[in-house]
C-alpha positions in Angstrom: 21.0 7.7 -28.3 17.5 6.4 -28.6 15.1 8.6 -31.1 11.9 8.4 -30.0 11.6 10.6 -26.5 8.1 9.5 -24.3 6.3 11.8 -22.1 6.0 9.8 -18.8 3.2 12.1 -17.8 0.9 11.0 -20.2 1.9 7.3 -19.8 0.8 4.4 -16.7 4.5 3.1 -17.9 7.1 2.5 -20.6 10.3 0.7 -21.3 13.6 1.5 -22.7 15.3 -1.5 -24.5 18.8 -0.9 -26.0 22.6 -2.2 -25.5 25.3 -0.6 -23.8 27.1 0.4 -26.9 29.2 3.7 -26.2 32.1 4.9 -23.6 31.0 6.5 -20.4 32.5 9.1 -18.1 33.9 6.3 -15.8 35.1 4.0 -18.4 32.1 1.5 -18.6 29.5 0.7 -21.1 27.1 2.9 -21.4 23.8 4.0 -23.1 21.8 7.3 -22.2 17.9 7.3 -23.1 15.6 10.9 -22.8 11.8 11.2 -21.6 10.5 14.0 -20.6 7.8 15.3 -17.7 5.0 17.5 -18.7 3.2 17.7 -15.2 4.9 17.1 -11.3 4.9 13.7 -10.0 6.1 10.3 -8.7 7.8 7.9 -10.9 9.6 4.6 -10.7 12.3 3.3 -12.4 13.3 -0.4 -12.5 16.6 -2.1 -14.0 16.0 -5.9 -14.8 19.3 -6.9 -15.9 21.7 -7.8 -12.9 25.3 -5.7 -12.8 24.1 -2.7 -14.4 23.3 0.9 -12.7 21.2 3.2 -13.7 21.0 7.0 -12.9 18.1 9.3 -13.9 20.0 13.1 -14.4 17.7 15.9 -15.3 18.2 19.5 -17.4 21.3 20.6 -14.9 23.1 17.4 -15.2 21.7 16.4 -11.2 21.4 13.3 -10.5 17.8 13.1 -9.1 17.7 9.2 -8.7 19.9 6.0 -8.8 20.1 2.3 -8.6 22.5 -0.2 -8.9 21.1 -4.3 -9.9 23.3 -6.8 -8.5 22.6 -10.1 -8.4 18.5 -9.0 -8.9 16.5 -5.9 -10.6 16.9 -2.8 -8.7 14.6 0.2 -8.4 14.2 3.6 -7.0 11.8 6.4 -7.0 11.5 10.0 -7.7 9.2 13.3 -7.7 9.9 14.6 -10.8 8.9 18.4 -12.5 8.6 19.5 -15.7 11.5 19.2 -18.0 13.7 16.6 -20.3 15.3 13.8 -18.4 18.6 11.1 -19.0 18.2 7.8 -18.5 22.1 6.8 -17.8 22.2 3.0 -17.9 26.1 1.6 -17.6 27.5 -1.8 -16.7 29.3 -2.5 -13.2 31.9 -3.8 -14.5 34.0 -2.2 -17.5 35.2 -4.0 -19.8 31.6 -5.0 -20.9 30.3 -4.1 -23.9 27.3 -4.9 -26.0 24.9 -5.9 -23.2 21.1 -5.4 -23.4 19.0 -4.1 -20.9 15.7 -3.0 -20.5 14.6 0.1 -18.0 11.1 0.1 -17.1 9.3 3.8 -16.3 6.2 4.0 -14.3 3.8 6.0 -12.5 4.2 6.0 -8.8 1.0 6.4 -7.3 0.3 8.6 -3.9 -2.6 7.1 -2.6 -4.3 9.1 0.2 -6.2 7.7 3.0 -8.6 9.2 5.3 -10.8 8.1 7.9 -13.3 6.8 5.3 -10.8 5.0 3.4 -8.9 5.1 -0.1 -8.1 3.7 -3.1 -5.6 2.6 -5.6 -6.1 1.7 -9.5 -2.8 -0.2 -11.2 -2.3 -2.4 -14.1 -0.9 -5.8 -14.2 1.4 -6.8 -17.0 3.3 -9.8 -18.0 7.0 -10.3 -16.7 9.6 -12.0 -17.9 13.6 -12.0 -17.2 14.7 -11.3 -13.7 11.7 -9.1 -13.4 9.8 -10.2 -10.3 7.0 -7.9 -11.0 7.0 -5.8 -7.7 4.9 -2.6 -8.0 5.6 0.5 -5.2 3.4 3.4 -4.6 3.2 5.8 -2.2 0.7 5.8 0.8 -0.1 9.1 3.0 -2.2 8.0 5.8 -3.7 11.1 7.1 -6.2 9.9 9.1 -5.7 6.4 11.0 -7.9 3.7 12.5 -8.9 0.1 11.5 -9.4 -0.7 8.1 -10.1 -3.7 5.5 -8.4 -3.9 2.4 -10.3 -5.3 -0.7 -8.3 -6.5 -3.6 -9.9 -7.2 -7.1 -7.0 -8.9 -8.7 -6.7 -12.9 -7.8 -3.2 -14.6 -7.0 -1.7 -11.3 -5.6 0.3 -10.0 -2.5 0.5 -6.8 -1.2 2.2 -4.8 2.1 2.6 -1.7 3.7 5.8 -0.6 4.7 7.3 1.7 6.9 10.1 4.4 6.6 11.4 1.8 8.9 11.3 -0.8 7.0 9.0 -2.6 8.8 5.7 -4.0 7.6 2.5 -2.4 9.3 0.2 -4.6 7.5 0.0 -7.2 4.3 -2.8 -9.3 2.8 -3.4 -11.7 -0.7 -5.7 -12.8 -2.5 -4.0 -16.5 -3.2 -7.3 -17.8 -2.9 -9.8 -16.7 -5.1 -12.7 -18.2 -3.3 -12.2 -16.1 -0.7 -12.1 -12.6 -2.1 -16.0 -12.4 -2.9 -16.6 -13.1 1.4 -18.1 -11.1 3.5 -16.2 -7.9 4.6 -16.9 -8.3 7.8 -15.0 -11.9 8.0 -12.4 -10.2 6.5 -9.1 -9.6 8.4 -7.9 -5.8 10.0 -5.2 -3.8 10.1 -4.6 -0.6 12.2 -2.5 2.1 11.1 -1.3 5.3 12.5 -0.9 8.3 10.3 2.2 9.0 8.3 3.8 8.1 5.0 4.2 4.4 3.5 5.5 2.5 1.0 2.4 0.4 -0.7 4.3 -2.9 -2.3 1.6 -4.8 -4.8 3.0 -7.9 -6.1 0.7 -8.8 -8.7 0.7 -12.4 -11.0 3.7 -13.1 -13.5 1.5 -14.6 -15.8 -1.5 -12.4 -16.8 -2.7 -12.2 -20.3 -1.6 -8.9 -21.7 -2.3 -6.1 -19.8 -5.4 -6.1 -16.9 -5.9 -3.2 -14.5 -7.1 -3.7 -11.0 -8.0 -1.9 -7.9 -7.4 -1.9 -4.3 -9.8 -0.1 -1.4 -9.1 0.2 2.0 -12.3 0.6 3.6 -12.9 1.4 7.6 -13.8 -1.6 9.6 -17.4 -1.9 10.1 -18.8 -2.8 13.5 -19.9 -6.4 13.8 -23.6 -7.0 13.2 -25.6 -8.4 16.2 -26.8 -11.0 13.2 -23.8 -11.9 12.7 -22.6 -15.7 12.6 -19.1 -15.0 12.7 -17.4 -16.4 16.1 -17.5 -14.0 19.4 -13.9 -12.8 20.0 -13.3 -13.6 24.2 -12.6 -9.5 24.8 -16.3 -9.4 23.6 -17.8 -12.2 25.4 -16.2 -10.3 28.9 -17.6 -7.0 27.9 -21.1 -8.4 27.3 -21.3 -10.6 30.2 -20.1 -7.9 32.4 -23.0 -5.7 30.9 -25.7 -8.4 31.7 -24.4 -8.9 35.3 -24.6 -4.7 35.5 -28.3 -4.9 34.3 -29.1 -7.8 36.6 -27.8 -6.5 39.2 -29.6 -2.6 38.9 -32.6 -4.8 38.3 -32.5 -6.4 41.6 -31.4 -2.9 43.3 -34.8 -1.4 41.5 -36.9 -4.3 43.2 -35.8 -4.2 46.6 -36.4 -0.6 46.7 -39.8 -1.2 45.6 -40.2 -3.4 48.5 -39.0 -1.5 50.8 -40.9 1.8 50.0 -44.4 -0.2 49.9 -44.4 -1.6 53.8 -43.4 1.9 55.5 -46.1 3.6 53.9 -47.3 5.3 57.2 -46.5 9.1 57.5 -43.8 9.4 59.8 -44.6 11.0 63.2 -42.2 13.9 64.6 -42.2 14.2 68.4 -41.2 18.0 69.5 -39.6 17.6 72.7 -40.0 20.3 75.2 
């Protein structure tokens, strides 16, 4: 049983290193690490050691979150409340013993997004093992439309996933020349409102520990300026607007025509 117990509300995240050293419930190795919650909110927790489960139980011995690493890490999420938690890490197969592991704790983020935008801060860190470095936060999008994301951290993917499973929109920043462009050049996404899965794959290989951020900003109407290349939809709509104005044009000169050569009063004739 570890000694030191963290407060994950005061933390961005923390690890628990150890070995699977003592008997569990169902006969495998096991090792059971405390933290505890000062404030509500989100967390993830991430195995990165393949064949081993972890289950996070809290004060009435519920289990409030689980994950079993197979072949890769594993991970999965919780909203947490006040109170001292179990880390329960245990290997798939019994007859185990002595195996390290590490259990990474993080803040799960609940980015909201409105009709103006949002915005996200993380931290990148240095990976090594089977981690592959994947960060998840939560996304509410109460108010939807077209928007442009902006990342500041080079050599890094991101997505937004569905409930479905399905990805409503992804971006990166592979290129580093690219992320200072113009927003406007910039590629959309639309979005309808609802709840998300925000997936931020940042570099493996940072130095230490550097934070980041990520805006989603409303797309801005193209500027008549603008060099940027005339989608067709808008070529149609403007040429269909100039052969409107021509044509009113023309329609306003005839009638001018025509209203200057009868300018004689017109005669009634009362018939009797």
């Amino acid at each position: 049983m570890g000694v030191t117990v963290p407060n994950a509300s005061t933390m961005n995240w923390f690890q628990f290193r150890g070995i699977t050293n003592e008997l569990g419930d169902n006969g495998a190795s096991t090792d059971y690490r405390q933290f505890t919650v000062s404030k509500p909110g989100e967390f993830n927790f991430k195995i990165n050691d393949i064949h081993t489960n972890i289950k996070i139980v809290d004060q009435n011995n519920k289990v409030v979150a689980e994950a079993k690493a197979n072949n890769e890490s594993a991970s999965a999420n919780a909203k947490l409340g006040p109170g001292t938690y179990t880390a329960v890490i245990s290997q798939a197969t019994r007859g185990v013993n002595e195996r390290e592991y590490t259990l990474e704790v993080t803040e799960r983020q609940n980015v909201m997004m409105l009709a103006s935008g949002g915005s996200m801060k993380g931290t990148a860190r240095q990976v090594a093992g089977n981690d592959p470095g994947v960060q998840k936060h939560t996304l509410n999008v109460v108010q939807g439309g077209e928007f442009v994301a902006n990342m500041s951290l080079p050599y890094t993917r991101w997505a937004i996933v569905g409930k479905d499973g399905k990805v409503a929109a992804s971006g990166d920043t592979m290129d580093p020349t690219k992320m200072g462009e113009d927003m406007l050049k910039k590629p959309s996404f639309k979005i309808t409102p609802g709840q998300y899965e925000l997936v931020v794959v940042p570099p493996k290989n940072v130095d230490g520990e550097v934070p980041y951020q990520m805006n989603f900003l409303p797309k801005i109407a193209k500027d008549a300026t603008s060099s940027t290349e005339e989608r067709p939809i808008d070529k149609i709509l403007r040429e269909r607007e100039d052969r409107l104005r021509q044509w009113a044009a023309q329609d306003a000169s005839k009638s001018a025509k025509s209203t200057s050569s009868t300018s004689k009063p017109y005669k009634m004739t009362v018939i009797t």
